[in-house]
N, C-alpha and C positions, 0 to 999 in steps of 0.2 A: 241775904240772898235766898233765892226759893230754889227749889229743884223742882222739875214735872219731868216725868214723863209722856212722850209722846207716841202713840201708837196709832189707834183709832180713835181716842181723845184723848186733851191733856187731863192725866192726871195730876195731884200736888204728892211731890213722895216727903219732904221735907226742906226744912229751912236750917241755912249754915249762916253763924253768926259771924258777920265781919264787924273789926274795929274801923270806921272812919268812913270816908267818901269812897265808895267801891264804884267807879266808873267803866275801868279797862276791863275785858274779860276775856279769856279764852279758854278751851279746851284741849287738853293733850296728853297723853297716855296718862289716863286715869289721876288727872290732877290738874287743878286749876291755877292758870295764872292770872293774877288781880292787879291791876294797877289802881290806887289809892293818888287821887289830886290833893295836893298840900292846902288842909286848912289850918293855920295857926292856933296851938304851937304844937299840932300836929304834922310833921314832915310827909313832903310827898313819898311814896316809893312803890316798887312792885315784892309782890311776893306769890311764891310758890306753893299750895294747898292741897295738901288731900281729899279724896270724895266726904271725907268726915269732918275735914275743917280744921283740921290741923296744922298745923303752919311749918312749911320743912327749910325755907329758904325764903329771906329776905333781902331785899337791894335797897337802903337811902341814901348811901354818900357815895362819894368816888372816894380813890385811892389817899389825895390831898384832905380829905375829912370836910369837902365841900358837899353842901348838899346835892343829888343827883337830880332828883324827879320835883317838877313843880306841876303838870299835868300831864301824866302818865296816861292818858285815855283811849288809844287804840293798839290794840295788840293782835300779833297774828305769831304762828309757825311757821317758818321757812322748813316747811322738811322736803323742798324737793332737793337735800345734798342728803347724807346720813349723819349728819353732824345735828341737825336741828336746830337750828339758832333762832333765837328768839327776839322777834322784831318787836321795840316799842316806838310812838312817835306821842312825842312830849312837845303839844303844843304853844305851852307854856317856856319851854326854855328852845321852844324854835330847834329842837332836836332829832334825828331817828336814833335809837340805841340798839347795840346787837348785844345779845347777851346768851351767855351757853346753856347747856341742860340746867345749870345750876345757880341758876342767877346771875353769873359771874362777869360786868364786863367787860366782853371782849373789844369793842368797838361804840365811839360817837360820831355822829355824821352831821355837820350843817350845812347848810345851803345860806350864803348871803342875804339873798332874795326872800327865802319863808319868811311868811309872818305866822299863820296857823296848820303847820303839817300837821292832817288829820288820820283820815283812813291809809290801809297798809296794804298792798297786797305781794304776797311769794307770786312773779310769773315766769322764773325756769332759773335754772342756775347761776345763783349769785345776783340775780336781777329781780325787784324791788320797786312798786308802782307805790308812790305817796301822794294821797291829794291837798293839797294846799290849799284849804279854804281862805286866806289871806290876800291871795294873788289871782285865785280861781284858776291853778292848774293844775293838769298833773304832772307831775314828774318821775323820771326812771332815774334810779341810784344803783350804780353797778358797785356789789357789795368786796370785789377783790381789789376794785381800783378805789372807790370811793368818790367816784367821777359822779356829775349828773347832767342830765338832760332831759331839759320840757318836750314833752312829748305831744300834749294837746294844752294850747293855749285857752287866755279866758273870750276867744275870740270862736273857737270851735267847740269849746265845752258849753257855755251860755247856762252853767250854774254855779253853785260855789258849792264845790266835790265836800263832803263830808264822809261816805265811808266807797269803800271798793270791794268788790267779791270777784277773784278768776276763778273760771270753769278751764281747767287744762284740759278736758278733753273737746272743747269746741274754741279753745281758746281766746273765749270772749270775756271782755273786763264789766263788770255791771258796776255804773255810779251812780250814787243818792248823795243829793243836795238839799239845797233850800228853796227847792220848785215842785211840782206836781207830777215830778216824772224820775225814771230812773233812765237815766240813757246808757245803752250796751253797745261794746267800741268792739273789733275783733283785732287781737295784734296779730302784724306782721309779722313777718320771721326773718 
């Protein structure tokens, strides 16, 4: 993994060494969260890193000593609660996972219907926008009930959603697929 800074141009400040297929990524109070896709016979999993690369917290199995992660590849922060839960969606085992500051899981989520939940996005308390490159929809997953609903079909969307970005202050959802465009939706309330 590289590091830049950005200011007025990117700089390189340095390079942090991962073990494996480093796909997922994010940032959040001064430490990264990595999700690693399973190549054999190395296991998929996520883990928790310092700016130095230090490994504070990792997740492979569940409770049963099953494996967890098979494609760990989009991760976000839900921090609009104070709890900050950490959303993954594991397109490989057709998953969303909630998981705490510390890796810990709290919560899995499946949908029937997924074939590849991709991108993730936090847009307001306990609500959770997943795009479904398998199906080409999005869907909303209410994180207290664990309920879901398609919210734009592959009929209104006209791509196959791969990642999601909300702006809470314009409340508009940006999707990128596998076309020549990014289409921006504004949700209702």
């Amino acid at each position: 993994m590289q590091v830049f800074n950005v200011k007025d141009a990117i700089i390189h400040v340095k390079d942090v060494d991962v073990k494996g297929c480093c796909i997922g990524l994010e940032f959040f109070q001064d430490r990264w969260i990595m999700g690693y896709v399973r190549t054999p016979p190395i296991m998929g999993r996520v883990e928790m890193v310092s700016e130095e690369g230090d490994i504070l917290h990792t997740l492979t199995t569940h409770s049963s000593g099953n494996d967890l992660f098979e494609k760990p590849t989009y991760i976000r922060v839900d921090n609009t609660t104070d709890n900050h839960r950490i959303l993954v969606s594991d397109w490989g085992k057709k998953t969303v996972y909630m998981l705490g500051s510390e890796l810990q899981l709290l919560q899995a989520f499946t949908l029937s219907t997924f074939r590849e939940p991709r991108g993730l996005a936090a847009v307001g308390e306990g609500q959770v926008l997943v795009a479904d490159a398998g199906t080409d929809t999005l869907q909303l997953l209410d994180l207290t009930t664990g309920r879901w609903r398609t919210v734009l079909r592959k009929e209104e969307l006209q791509l196959m959603p791969y990642s999601l970005v909300y702006n809470p202050a314009t409340r508009c959802v940006f999707v990128g697929g596998n076309g020549d465009i990014v289409r921006v939706y504004t949700l209702s309330k």
